[in-house]
C-alpha positions in Angstrom: 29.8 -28.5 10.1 30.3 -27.0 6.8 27.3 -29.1 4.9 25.0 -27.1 8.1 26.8 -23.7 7.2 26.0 -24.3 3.8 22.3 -25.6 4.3 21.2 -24.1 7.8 23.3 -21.1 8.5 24.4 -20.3 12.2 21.0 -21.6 13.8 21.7 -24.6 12.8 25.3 -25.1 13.7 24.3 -23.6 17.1 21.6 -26.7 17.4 24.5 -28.9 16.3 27.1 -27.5 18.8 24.2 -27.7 22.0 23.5 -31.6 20.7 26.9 -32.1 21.1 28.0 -30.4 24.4 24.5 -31.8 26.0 24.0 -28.4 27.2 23.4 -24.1 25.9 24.8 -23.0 23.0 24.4 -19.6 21.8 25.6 -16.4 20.3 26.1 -13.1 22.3 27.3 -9.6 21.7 30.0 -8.1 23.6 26.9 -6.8 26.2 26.0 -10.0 27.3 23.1 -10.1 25.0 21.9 -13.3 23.5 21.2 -13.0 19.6 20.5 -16.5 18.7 20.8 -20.0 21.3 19.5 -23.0 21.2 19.5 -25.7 24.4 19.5 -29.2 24.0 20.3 -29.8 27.8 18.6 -32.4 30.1 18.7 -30.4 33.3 16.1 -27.7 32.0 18.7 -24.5 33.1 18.0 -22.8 29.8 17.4 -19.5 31.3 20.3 -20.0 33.8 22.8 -20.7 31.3 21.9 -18.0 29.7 22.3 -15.0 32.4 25.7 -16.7 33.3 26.9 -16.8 29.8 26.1 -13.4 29.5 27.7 -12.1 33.0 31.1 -14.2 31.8 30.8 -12.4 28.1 30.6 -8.8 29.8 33.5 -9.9 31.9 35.8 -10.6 29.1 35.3 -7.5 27.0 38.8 -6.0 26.8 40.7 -9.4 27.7 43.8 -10.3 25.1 42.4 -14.2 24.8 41.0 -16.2 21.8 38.9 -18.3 24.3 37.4 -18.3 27.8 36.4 -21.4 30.4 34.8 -20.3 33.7 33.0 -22.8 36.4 30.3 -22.2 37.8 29.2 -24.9 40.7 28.2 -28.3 38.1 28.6 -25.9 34.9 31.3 -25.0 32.9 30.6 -22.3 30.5 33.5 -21.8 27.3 33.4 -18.8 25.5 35.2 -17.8 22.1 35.4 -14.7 20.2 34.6 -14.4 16.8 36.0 -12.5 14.0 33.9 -10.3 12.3 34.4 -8.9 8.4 37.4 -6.7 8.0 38.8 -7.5 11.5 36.1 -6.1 13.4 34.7 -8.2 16.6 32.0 -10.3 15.8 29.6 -12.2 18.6 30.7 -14.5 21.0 29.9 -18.0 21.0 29.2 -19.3 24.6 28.7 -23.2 25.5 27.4 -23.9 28.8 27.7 -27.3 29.6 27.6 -29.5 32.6 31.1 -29.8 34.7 33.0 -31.9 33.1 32.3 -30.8 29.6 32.3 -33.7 27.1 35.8 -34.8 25.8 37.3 -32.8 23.2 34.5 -29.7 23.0 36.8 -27.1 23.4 38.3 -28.3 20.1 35.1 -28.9 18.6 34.3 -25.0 19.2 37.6 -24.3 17.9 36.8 -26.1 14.7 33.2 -24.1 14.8 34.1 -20.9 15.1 35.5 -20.3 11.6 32.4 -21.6 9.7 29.7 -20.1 12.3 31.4 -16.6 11.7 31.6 -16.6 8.4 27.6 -17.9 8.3 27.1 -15.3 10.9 28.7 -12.1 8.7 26.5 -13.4 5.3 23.2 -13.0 7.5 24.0 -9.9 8.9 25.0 -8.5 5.2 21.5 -10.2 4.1 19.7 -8.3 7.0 20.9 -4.9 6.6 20.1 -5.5 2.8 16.9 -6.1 3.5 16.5 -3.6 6.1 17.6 -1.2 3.1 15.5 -2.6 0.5 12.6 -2.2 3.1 13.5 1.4 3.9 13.7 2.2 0.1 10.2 0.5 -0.5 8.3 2.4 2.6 9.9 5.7 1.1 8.8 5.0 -2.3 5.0 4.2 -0.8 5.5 7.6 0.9 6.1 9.7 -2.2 3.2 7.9 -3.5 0.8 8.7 -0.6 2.3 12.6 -0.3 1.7 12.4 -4.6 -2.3 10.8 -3.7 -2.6 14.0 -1.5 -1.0 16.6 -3.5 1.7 17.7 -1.7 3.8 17.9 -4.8 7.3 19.6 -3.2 7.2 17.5 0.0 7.3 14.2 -2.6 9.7 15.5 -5.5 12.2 16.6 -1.8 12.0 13.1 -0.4 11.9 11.1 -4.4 15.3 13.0 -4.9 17.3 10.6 -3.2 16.1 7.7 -5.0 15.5 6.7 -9.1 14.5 7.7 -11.6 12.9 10.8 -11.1 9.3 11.5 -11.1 8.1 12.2 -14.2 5.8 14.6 -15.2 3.7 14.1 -17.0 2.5 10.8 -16.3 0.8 7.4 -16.9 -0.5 5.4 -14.0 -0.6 1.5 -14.7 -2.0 -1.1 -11.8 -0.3 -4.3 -12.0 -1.8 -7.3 -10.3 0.0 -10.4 -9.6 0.2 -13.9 -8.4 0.6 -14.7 -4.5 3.9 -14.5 -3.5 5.6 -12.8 -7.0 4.9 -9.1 -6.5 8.7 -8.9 -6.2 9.4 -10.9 -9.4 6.8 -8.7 -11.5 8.3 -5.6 -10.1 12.0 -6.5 -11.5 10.4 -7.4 -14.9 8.4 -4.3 -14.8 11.6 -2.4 -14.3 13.2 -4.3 -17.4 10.7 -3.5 -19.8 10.1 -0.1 -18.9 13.8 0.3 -19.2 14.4 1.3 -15.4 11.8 4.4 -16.2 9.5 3.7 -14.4 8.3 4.6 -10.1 7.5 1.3 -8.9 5.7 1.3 -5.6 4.6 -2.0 -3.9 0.8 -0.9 -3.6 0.4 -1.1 0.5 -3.3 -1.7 0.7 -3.7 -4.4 -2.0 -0.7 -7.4 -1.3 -1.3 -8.4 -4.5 -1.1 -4.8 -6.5 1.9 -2.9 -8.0 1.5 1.0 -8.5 4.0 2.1 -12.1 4.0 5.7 -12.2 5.2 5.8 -15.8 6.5 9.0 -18.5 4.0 9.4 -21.1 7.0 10.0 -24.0 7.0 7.5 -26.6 10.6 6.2 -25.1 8.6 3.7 -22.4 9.1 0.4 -23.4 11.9 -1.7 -24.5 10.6 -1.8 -28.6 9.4 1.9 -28.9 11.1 4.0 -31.1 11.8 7.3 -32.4 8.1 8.0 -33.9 6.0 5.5 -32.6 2.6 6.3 -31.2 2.2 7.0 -27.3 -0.9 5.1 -26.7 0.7 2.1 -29.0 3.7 2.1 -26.7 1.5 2.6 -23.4 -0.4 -0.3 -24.7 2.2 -2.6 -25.6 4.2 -1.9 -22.1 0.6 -3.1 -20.8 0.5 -6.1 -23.0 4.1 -7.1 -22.3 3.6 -7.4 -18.7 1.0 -9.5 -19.0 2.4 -11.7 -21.2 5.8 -11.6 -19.4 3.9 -13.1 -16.1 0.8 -14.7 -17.3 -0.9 -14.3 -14.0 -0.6 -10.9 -14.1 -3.6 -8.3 -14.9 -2.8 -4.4 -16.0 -4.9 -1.1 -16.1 -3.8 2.0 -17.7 -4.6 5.2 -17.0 -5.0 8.3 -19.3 -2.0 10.3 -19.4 -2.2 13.3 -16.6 -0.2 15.9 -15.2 2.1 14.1 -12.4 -0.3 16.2 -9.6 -3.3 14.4 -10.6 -1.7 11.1 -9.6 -4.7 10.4 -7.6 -6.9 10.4 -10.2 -5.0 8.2 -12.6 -4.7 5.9 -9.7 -8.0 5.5 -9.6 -8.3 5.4 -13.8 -5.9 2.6 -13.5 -7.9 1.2 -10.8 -11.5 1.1 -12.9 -9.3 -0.6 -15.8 -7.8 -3.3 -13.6 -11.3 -4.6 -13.4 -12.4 -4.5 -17.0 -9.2 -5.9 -17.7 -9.7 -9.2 -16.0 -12.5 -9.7 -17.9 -10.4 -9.7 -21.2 -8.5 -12.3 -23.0 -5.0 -10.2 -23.9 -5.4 -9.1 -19.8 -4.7 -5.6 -19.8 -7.0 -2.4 -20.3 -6.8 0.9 -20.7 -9.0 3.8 -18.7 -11.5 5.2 -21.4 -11.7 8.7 -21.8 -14.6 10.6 -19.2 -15.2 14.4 -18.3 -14.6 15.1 -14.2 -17.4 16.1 -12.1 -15.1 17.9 -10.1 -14.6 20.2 -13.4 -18.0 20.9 -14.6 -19.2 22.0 -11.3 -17.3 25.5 -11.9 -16.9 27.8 -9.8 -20.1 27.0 -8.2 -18.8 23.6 -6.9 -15.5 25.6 -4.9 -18.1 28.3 -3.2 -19.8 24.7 -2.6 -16.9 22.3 -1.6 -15.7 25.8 0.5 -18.4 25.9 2.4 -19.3 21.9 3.1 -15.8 21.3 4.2 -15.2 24.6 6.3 -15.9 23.2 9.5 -13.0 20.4 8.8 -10.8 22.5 7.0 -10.7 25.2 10.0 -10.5 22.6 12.9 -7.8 22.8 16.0 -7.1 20.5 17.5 -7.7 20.5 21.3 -4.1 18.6 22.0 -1.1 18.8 20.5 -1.3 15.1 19.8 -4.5 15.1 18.3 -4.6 15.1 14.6 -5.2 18.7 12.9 -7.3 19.3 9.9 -4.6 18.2 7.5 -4.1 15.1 9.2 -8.5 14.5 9.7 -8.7 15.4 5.5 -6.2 13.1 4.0 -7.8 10.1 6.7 -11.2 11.3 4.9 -9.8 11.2 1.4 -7.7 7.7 2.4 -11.0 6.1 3.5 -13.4 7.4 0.5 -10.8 5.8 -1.6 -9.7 2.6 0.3 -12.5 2.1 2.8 -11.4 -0.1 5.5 -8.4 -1.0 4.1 -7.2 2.8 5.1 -5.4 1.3 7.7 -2.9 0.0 5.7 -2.2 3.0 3.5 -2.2 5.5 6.7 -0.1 2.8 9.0 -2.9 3.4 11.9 -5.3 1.0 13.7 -8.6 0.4 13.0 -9.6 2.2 16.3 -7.9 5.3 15.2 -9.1 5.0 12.2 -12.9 4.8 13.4 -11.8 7.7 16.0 -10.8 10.3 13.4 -14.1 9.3 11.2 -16.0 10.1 14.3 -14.8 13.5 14.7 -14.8 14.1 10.8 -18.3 13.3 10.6 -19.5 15.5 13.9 -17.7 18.4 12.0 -19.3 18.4 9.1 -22.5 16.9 10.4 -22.8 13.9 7.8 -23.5 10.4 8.4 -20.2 8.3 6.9 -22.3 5.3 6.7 -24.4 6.2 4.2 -23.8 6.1 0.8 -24.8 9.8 0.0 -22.8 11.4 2.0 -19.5 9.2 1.2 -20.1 11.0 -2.5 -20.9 14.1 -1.2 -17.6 14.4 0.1 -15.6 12.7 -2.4 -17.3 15.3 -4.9 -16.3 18.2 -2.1 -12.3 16.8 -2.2 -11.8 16.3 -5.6 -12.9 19.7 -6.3 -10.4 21.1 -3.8 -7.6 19.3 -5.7 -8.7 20.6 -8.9 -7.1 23.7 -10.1 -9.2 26.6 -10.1 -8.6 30.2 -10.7 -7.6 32.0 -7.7 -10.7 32.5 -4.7 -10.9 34.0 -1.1 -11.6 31.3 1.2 -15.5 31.0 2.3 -16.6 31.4 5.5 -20.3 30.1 6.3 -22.7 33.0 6.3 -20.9 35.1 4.0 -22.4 35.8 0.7 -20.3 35.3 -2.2 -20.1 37.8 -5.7 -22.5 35.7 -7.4 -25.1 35.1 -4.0 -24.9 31.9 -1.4 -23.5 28.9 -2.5 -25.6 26.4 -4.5 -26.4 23.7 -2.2 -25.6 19.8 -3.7 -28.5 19.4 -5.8 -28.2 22.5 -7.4 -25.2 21.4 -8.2 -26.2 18.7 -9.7 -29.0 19.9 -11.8 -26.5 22.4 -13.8 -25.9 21.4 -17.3 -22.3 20.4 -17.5 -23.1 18.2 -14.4 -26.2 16.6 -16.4 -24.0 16.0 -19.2 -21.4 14.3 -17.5 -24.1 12.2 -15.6 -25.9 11.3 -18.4 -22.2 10.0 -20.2 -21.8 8.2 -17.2 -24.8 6.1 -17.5 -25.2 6.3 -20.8 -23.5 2.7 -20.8 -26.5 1.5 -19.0 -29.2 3.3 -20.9 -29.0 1.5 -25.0 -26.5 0.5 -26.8 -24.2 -2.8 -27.8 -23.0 -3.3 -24.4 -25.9 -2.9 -22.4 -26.2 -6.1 -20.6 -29.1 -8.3 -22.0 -31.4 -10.3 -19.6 -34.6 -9.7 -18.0 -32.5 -7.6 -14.9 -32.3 -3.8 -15.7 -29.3 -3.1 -15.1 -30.2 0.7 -13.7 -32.7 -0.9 -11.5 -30.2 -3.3 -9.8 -27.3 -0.3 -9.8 -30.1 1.8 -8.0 -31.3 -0.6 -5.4 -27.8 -1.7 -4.3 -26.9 2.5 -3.7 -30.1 2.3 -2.2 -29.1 -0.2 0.7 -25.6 1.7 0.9 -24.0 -0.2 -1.6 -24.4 -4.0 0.6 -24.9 -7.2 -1.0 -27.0 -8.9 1.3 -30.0 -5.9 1.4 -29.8 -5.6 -2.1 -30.4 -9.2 -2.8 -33.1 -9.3 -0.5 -34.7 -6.1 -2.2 -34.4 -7.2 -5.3 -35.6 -11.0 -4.6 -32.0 -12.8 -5.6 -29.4 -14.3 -4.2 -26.0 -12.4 -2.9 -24.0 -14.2 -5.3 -26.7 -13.7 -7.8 -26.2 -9.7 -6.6 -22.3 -9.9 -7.1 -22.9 -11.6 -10.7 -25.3 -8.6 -12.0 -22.8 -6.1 -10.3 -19.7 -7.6 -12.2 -21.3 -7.7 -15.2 -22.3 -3.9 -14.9 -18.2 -3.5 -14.2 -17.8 -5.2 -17.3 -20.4 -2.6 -19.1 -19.1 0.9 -17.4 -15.4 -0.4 -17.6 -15.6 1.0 -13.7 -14.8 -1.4 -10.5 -17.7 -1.4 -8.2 -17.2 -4.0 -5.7 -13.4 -3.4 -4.7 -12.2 0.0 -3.4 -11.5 2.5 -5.5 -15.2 2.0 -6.2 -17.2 4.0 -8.7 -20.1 3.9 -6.4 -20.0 8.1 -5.6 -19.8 8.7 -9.2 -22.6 6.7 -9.9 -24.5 8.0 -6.9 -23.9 11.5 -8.3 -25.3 10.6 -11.7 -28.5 9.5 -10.5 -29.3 12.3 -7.9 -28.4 14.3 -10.9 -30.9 12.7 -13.4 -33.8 11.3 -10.6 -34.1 14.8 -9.2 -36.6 17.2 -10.5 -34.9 20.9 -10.4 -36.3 23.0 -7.4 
């Protein structure tokens, strides 16, 4: 009995107990209902021994008696209370056993009942632990998501009751990991960022940690008074990955703790170029926004594109409004299918609201172009501007209509930031060297809506020939393109920027 409390816990002294009473043996709450059994009988009356324990445990709630024997036609059913922690009642262990029971069982339970109650309080502490640790981590991934959609308050109200605070401002790192040791890494990130650090258990990658991370130079077990930020933000990097050496790490700039989104997605692009590096960590390089040089053009424009969403009621109370519809649009841009799992929906809702979004706005979701129109048309809604009267379509502006997307495109801020971001591409010491140009293959694969398989057929290869050329143009922007968060709308930007003759 004690080597099974030891080794198998209360499901397996129950299996024990049932083998020896040639019958049902289980564990029931004062209600009658079963919380583990286990029946090793040779009649087959599983189900019958069952409801009659259960009748005979509801019958003895208030009886003064450490154990219970009732027959029941050929059955005899013995029941004893256990004693839960502190003195509080515990379950009842119920035998039901053919009439006569074996020789000495109601001794045998007597000898059980000390070690299957003591087995039975250490998994019940163990599940409420878990239930809290649980509870903790789905709160932590909710700050995160209200942080993603810049509802600042809402997050810093519900991050109150846990630790540390959120910092502000902030460093974004993306931790990857081994199968199986997200919860390991997560403890040794915690040590080396001296318990700093927001640690969220990334919900659409099961492989992914989120650190949100202060930018002072105190991060990091061996920073000191005077050393360099970026040296200790590198070195918190490099020590996680050689803590765990599975374990990959992008770094995002350092940003105000509203644009969390945005250093996710720094952090994100890093990841990738990281993996391609010996030391295994990287850190986001430095690039201008879109979302800032379009100006004040690009809110009349993002206004007006995303009015029809912005302003939609919902027919039924328990159909999503447009809050609801814009952070499933802004989820999906970022995660694609794998929205699901950040917004806790199913795939049919998910496919349900993207209907509706794109009947709103009158876009096509599958195609490539219109993915980046919106993404361009959120992110400039999260970007601080000065202060604007909403736009409603049909009403002219100050400085005349808004500027439609490829006027947007074609002012010079917005060239300049297209041309930096292919300027990786164009010339240079990292511009991948074979016969493929590597602005021809980026082109034709936006071209076919950012799929393998067209692309290699387009282009005469083979798709993993396609993936190769498209992980070695990762390698060269220091952007991930084949996993979501994909720089594929940034890139689609820069080329309608640069391919299209102004009007």
């Amino acid at each position: 009995m004690h080597r099974l409390a030891r080794s198998g816990g209360s499901r397996e002294l129950l299996h024990w107990v049932s083998g020896r009473a040639a019958g049902w043996a289980g564990l029931l709450d004062g209600d009658g209902t079963v919380l583990h059994a286990v029946d090793r009988g040779t009649d087959g009356t599983g189900t019958a021994a069952a409801a009659l324990a259960g009748a005979y445990a509801k019958d003895i709630a208030g009886l003064d008696a450490r154990a219970f024997s009732f027959d029941h036609e050929q059955h005899t059913a013995l029941l004893l209370p256990l004693d839960g922690p502190d003195g509080s009642a515990g379950p009842i262990l119920a035998v039901v056993a053919s009439s006569p029971p074996p020789n000495g069982l109601a001794r045998l339970l007597s000898d059980v009942a000390t070690p299957l109650a003591l087995c039975w309080t250490a998994e019940e502490v163990e599940s409420k632990r878990r239930r809290v640790e649980l509870a903790e981590s789905r709160s932590r991934e909710a700050v995160l998501h209200l942080l993603m959609t810049g509802q600042l308050s809402i997050a810093h109200q519900v991050a109150g009751a846990l630790r540390p605070p959120l910092p502000d401002p902030v460093r974004v790192y993306v931790v990857e990991c081994a199968n199986g040791r997200r919860d390991e890494v997560a403890r040794i990130c915690t040590e080396l960022s001296g318990g700093r650090s927001w640690i969220v258990r990334c919900p659409v990658y099961a492989r992914h940690l989120i650190l949100i991370v202060p930018t002072d130079t105190g991060v990091g077990a061996d920073s000191g008074p005077g050393t360099d930020a970026d040296a200790a933000e590198l070195r918190l990097g490099l020590r996680v990955a050689e803590a765990v050496p599975e374990c990959v790490v992008g770094i995002s700039a350092d940003l105000p703790l509203p644009d969390t989104a945005t250093g996710y997605r720094q952090a994100f692009h890093a990841l990738a170029v990281a993996r391609t590096l010996p030391d295994r960590h990287s850190r986001f390089g430095s690039t201008p926004d879109p979302a800032v040089a379009t100006g004040a053009a690009g809110a009349q424009w993002a206004d007006q594109l995303l009015h029809p969403l912005l302003a939609h009621l919902p027919r039924r109370a328990q159909d999503p409004g447009s809050q609801e519809l814009s952070a499933t649009l802004a989820s999906w841009l970022a995660f694609s299918s794998h929205a699901t799992h950040h917004l806790k929906i199913h795939r049919n809702t998910l496919a349900a609201r993207l209907r509706l979004i794109g009947e709103l706005l009158g876009l096509d979701l599958n195609r490539v172009g219109d993915q980046a129109t919106l993404d361009l048309a959120l992110r400039i809604r999260a970007t601080p501007t000065e202060p604007r009267a909403p736009h409603r379509p049909g009403e002219r502006t100050p400085g005349g209509t808004p500027p439609d997307l490829d006027e947007l495109l074609h002012a010079p801020a917005v060239r300049e930031w297209a041309a930096q971001q292919l300027r990786p591409l164009t010339g240079g010491p990292g511009t991948p060297r074979n016969t493929a140009d590597p602005l021809d293959t980026l082109r034709v694969w936006l071209r076919h809506e950012a799929q393998l398989a067209p692309a290699a057929e387009a282009l005469g290869i083979s798709v993993p020939g396609m993936r190769k050329r498209l992980t070695r143009l990762e390698s060269v922007l220091g952007r991930s393109l084949l996993q979501a968060p994909s720089a594929r709308y940034d890139l689609w930007l820069a080329l309608r920027s640069l391919d299209t003759p102004d009007g």
